[in-house]
Structures are given as structure tokens and as C-alpha cells.
C-alpha positions as CSV (number, residue, x, y, z in Angstrom):
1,X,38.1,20.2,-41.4
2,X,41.4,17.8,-41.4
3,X,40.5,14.5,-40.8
4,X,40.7,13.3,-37.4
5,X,42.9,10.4,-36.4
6,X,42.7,9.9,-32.6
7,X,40.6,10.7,-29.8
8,X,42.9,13.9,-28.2
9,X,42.1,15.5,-31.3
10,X,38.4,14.9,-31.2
11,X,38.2,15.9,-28.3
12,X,40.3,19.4,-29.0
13,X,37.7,19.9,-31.7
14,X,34.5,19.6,-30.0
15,X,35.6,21.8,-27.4
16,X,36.8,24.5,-29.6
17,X,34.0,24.2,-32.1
18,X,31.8,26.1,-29.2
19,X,28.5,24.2,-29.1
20,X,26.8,22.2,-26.9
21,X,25.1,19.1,-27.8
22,X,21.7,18.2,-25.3
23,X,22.2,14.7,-24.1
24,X,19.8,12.9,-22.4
25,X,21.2,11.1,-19.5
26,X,19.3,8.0,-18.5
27,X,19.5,6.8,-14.5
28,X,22.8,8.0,-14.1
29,X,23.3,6.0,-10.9
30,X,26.9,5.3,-11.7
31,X,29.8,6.8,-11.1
32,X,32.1,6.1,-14.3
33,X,28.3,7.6,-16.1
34,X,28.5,10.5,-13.8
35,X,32.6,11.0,-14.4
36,X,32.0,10.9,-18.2
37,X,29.4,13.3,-18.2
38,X,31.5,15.9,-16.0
39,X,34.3,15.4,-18.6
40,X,32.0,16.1,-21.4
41,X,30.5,19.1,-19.5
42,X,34.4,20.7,-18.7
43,X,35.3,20.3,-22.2
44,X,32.4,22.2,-23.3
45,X,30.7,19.9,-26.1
46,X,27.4,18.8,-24.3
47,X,24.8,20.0,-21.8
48,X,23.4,17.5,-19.6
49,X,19.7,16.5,-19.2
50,X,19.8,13.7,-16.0
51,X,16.3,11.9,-16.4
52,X,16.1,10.5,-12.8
53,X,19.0,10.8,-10.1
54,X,18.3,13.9,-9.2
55,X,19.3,13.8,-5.7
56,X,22.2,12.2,-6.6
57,X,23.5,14.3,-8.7
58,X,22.8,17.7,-6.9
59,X,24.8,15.7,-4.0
60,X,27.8,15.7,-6.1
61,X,30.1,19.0,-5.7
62,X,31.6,18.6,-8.8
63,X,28.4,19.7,-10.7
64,X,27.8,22.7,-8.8
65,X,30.1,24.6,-10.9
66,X,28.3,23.0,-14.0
67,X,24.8,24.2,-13.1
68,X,24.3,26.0,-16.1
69,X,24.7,23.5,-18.6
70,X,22.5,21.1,-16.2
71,X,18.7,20.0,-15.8
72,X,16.5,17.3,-15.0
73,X,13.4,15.1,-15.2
74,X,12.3,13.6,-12.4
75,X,11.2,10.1,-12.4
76,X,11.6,7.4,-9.4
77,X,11.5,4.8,-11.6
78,X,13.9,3.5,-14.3
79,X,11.7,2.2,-17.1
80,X,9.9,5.5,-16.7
81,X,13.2,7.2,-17.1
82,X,14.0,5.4,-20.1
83,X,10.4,6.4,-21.7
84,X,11.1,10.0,-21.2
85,X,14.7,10.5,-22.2
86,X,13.7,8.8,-25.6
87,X,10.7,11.2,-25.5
88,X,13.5,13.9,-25.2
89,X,15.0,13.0,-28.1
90,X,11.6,12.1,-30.6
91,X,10.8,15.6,-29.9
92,X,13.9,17.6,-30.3
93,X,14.7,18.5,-26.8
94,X,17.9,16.2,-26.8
95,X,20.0,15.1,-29.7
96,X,22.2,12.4,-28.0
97,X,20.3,9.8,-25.7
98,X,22.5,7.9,-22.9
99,X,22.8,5.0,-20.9
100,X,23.4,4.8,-17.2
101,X,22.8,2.7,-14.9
102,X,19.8,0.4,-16.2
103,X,19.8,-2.3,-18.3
104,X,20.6,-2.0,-21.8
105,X,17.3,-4.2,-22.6
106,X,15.2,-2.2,-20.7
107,X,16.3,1.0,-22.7
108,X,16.4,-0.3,-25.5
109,X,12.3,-1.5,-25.1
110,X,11.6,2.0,-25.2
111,X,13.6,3.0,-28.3
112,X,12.3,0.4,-30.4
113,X,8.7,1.1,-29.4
114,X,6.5,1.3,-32.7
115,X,4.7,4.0,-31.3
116,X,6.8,6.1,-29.1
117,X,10.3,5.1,-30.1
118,X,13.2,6.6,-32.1
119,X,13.8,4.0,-34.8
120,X,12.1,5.1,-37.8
121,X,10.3,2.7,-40.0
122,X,12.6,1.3,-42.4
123,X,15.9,2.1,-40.6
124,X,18.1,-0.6,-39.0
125,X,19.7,-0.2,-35.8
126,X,23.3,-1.4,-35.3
127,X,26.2,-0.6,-32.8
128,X,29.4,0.9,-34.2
129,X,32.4,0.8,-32.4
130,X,35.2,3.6,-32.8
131,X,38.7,2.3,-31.6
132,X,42.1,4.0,-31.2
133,X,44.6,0.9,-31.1
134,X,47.7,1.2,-30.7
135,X,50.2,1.3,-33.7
136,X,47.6,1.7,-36.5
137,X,47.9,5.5,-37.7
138,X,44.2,6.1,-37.9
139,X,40.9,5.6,-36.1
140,X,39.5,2.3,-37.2
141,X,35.3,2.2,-36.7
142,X,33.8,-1.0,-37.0
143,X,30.4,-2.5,-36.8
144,X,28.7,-5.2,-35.3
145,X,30.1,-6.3,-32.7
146,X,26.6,-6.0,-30.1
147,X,23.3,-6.1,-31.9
148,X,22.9,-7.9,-34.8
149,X,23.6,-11.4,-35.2
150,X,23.9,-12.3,-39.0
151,X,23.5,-9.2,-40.5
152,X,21.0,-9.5,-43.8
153,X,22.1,-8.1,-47.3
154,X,19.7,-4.9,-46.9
155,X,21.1,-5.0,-43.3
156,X,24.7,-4.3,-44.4
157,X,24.3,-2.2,-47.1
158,X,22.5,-0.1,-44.0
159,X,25.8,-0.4,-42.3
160,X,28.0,0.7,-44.5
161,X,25.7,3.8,-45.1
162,X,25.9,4.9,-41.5
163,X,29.6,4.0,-40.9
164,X,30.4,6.4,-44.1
165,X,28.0,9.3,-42.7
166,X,30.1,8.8,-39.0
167,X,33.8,8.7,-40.8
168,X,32.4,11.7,-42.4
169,X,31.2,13.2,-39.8
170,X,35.1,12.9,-38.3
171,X,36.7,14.4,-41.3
172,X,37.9,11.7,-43.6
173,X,36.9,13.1,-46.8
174,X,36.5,9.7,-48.3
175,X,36.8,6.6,-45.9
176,X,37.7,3.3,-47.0
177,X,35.4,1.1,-46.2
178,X,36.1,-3.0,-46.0
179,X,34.1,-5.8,-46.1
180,X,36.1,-8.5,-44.0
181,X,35.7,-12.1,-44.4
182,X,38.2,-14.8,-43.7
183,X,40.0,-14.3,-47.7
184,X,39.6,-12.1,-50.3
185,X,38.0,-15.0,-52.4
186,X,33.8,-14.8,-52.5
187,X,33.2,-18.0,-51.0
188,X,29.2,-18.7,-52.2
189,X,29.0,-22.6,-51.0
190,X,30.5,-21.6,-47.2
191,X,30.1,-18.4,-47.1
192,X,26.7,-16.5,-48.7
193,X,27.0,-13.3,-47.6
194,X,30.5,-12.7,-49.2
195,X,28.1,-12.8,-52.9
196,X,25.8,-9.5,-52.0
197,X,29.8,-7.7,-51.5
198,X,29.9,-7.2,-54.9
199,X,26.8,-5.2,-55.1
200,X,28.0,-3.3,-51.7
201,X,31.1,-2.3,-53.9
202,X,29.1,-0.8,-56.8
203,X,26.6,0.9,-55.0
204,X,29.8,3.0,-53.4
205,X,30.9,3.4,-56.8
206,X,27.6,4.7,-58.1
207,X,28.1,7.4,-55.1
208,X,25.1,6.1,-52.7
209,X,26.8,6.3,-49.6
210,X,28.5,9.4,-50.2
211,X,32.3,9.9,-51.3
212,X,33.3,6.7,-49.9
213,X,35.8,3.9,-51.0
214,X,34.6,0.3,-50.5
215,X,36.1,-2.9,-51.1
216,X,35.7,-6.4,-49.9
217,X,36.0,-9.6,-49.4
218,X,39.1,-8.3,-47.8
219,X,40.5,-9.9,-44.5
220,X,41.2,-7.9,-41.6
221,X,45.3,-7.6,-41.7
222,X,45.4,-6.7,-45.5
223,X,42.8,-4.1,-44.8
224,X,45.0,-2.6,-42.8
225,X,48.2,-3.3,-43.6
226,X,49.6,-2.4,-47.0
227,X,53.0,-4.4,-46.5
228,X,50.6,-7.8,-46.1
229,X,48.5,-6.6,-49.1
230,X,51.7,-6.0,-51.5
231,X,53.1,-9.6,-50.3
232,X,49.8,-11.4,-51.4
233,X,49.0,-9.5,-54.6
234,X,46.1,-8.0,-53.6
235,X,44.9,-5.4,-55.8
236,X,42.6,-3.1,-54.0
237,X,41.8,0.7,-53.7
238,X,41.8,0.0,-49.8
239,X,45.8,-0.2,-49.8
240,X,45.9,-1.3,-46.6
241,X,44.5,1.6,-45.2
242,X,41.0,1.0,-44.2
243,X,38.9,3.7,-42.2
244,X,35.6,1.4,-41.3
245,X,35.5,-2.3,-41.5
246,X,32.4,-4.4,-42.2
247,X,32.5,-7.6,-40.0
248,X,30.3,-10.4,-41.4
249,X,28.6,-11.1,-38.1
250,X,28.2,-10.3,-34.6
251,X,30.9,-13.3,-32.8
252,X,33.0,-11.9,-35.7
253,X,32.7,-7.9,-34.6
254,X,32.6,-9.2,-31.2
255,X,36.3,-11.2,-30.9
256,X,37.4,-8.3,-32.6
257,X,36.3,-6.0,-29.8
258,X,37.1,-7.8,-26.7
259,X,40.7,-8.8,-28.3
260,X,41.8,-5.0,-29.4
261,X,40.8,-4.4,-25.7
262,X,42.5,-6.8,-23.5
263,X,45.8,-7.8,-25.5
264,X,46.3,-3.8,-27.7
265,X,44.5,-1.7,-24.9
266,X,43.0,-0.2,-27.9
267,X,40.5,3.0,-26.2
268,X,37.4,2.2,-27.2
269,X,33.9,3.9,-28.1
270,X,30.6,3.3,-29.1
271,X,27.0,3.9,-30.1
272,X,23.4,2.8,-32.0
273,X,23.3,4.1,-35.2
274,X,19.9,3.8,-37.1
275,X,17.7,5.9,-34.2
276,X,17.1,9.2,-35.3
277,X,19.5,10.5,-32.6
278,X,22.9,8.6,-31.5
279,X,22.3,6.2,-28.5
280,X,25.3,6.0,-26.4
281,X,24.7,2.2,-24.7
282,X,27.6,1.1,-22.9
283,X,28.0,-1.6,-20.6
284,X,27.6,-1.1,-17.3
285,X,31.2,-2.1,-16.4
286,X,32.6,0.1,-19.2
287,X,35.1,2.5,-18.0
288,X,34.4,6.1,-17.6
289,X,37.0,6.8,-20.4
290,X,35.0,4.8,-22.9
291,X,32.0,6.2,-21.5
292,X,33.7,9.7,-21.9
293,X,34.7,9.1,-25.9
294,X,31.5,7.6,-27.0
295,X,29.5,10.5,-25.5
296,X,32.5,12.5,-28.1
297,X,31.7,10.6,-30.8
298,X,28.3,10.8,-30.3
299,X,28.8,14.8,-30.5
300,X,30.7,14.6,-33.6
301,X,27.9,13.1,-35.1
């Protein structure tokens, strides 16, 4: 499988690869949810499992011709809905669990529930954003920009292990992964987290996140731009070409997102990782092209 580098070419792959992934569609109340999932179901990668909505949805004409790949659960109530698409997924009868229409907090109660949730123990649950910007010659994936505040050292090294199973997962035979701060300098008085990088990087090297380049601290533009690495002597097996990159914390991740968005019109996508199944979360006012690609990138997965 060649390494895919934009989102037209994921998308040509999941269709032609000939299977369907079961998603479990949560209150999908929403149009851009109910457009996404049409998309998906046309191009041949999912079959859809609407928990709640029914009537809605049989309303719609432009499921009728999608019947086969559709079912439901029915359930007048939204929290209820939430309990049983993550029930779908504990017990194998979805692999890809979705947001509609309900707030992210009130899913999110039910995947994180100790007894009947989908976060096993010891896992760590993070978002991971996959973005197609405009002028950089690969797809860049980067985490945290919704879920974890100041990511712990045994929280990051969890990051980097799921953002090198997702490049993966895309084709790139061996990402290269960067841990961003500010400088490429450890900065221990200012900045603590730059110190457990170090280990990060050797734990790559001994091979436990898989073939996998990582490096850090690296800032953002020399991670991906070998021009501005060569100019400021920077010696790194990232050469300016990174795959994934680590932000330090989530106002970091965050500014990263909402800025590729507005001023590069970078196309956007995103998920949980952690949860024994992807969870496709995004915000209610997301488009239903975002909406479409993170369902896709949920399916590479």
C-alpha cells in the first residue's frame, strides 16, 4: 500500500478496498451528520447503524436507495442513544462509534463509563486531528488539540503510540514523528515536559511504537520545512518532513487547529483514539466535509 498523502486518495482507497466498516451513528439529528453518512455509504466504506432518528431518517429519500447497508436502534431519548451505540461497539456489533446531534459531553459519559464504556483500563483517550493544508506535500496528523489539557509524560508517550499505529494505518511505512515546543533547546526551568522528549526519542529507537522516526524538541516550521531546518543547523532525522506532530498542550494543539482552518482552509478531520474502537466526535457546527473525512479516517483505521 503507497502511502497516502491527501484525502481524494483515501477516499479512492476505501472505496476500492470493498469492505464496509459498521458505524454506529449516534442521534443523527443533523443534517451535515446525515450528508456525511450518505457520502460514506455512496462510496462504499461503511454501513450505517442510526441509534435513534429513526423517523427521520426513513423520511429522507436519499437513503432509500441505501437501505441495505442501513439499520437502526430505536431509542426516544439521547443519553439512551449514547449508552447503546457504545454498547454496539463493546460488543463487536460496530467498529466506528459517531457523534450527531448531542452533546459531546453527554457521549462521552457513556464511553468513559468504568463499567459499560469503551476505554479500557490503562489506555488514555486523546483526539487526533488529520489535516490536508494547503502547500505542505503530505497529510500532517496532530494531537491534542480537544481533550487533554497538559498532557502527562505516560500521557504522551500514549500519543505518540496511537498517532504511529494511525500514520500506519494510512501507508507511511515509517512516519516521522515530532515533538514541538517553542525551540529545539530542552528548556527544564520553563519548560518540564521538553525533559521526558528524550526518553520519547529512545523508546522509538528501541522500536516500541513500531517503525516510526521521532524527534523533538523541534518547533513547528523546521518540522516541516527542510529549507528553515538547513538555515538553522538543525540536525534531525525529521528533515523537515514531519508526518505527526506532538503538541505540548491542548491551547497549543488547539491555535494550531483553529488557525490552519480559518487563514490555510486546511480540510480537516478527527477522532478519540485510546477507546477500543475510533470515536468520531465532531462539533456540532463542523461541516459535513469534515464530518465526511473523519468518518474516512476512522475507516482507515
Amino acid at each position: 500500500m503507497e502511502a497516502i498523502k491527501n484525502f481524494d486518495a483515501m477516499i479512492e482507497h476505501l472505496s476500492s478496498r470493498g469492505t464496509r466498516k459498521k458505524v454506529a451513528v449516534v442521534w443523527a439529528a443533523d443534517g451535515s451528520t446525515q450528508h456525511a453518512v450518505q457520502r460514506a455509504l455512496e462510496c462504499g466504506f461503511i454501513e450505517a447503524i442510526f441509534v435513534g432518528c429513526r423517523q427521520e431518517i426513513e423520511a429522507l429519500e436519499e437513503f432509500k436507495p441505501l437501505a441495505q447497508h442501513i439499520s437502526f436502534v430505536d431509542t426516544d431519548d439521547r443519553d439512551e442513544a449514547a449508552a447503546l451505540g457504545v454498547s454496539l461497539v463493546r460488543e463487536g456489533k460496530a467498529d466506528i462509534l459517531m457523534k450527531g446531534l448531542i452533546n459531546t459531553d453527554n457521549l462521552l459519559h457513556a464511553v468513559l463509563n468504568k463499567e459499560t464504556g469503551i476505554l479500557p483500563r490503562g489506555n488514555v483517550m486523546t483526539h487526533v486531528t488529520t489535516a490536508q493544508i494547503p502547500g505542505y506535500d503530505r497529510l500532517l496528523f496532530f494531537t491534542d488539540p480537544a481533550v487533554i489539557p497538559y498532557p502527562t509524560h505516560e500521557q504522551r508517550i500514549k500519543q505518540v503510540s496511537y498517532i504511529s499505529d494511525l500514520c500506519h494505518s494510512m501507508g507511511i511505512e515509517e512516519p516521522k514523528i515530532s515533538l514541538i515546543h517553542c525551540t529545539e533547546k530542552v528548556g527544564e526551568k520553563f519548560f518540564p515536559f521538553t525533559v521526558g522528549y528524550k526518553e520519547i526519542v529512545k523508546m522509538a529507537q528501541d522500536g516500541e511504537f513500531g517503525k516510526c522516526i521521532v524527534d523533538g524538541p523541534l518547533d513547528l516550521k523546521t518540522s516541516c520545512c527542510w529549507a528553515s531546518m538547513q538555515t538553522k543547523g538543525i540536525d534531525s532525522p525529521i528533515h523537515g518532513e514531519a508526518d505527526a506532530a506532538i503538541f505540548p498542550d491542548i491551547e497549543a494543539g488547539n491555535v494550531f487547529y483553529k488557525t490552519i482552518t480559518l487563514f490555510a482552509k486546511a480540510a480537516t478531520a478527527g477522532m478519540l483514539q485510546g477507546t477500543i474502537a475510533p470515536v468520531v466526535v465532531p462539533s456540532r457546527a463542523d461541516s459535513t466535509e469534515c464530518k465526511f473525512y473523519s468518518l474516512a479516517v476512522a475507516a482507515m483505521l
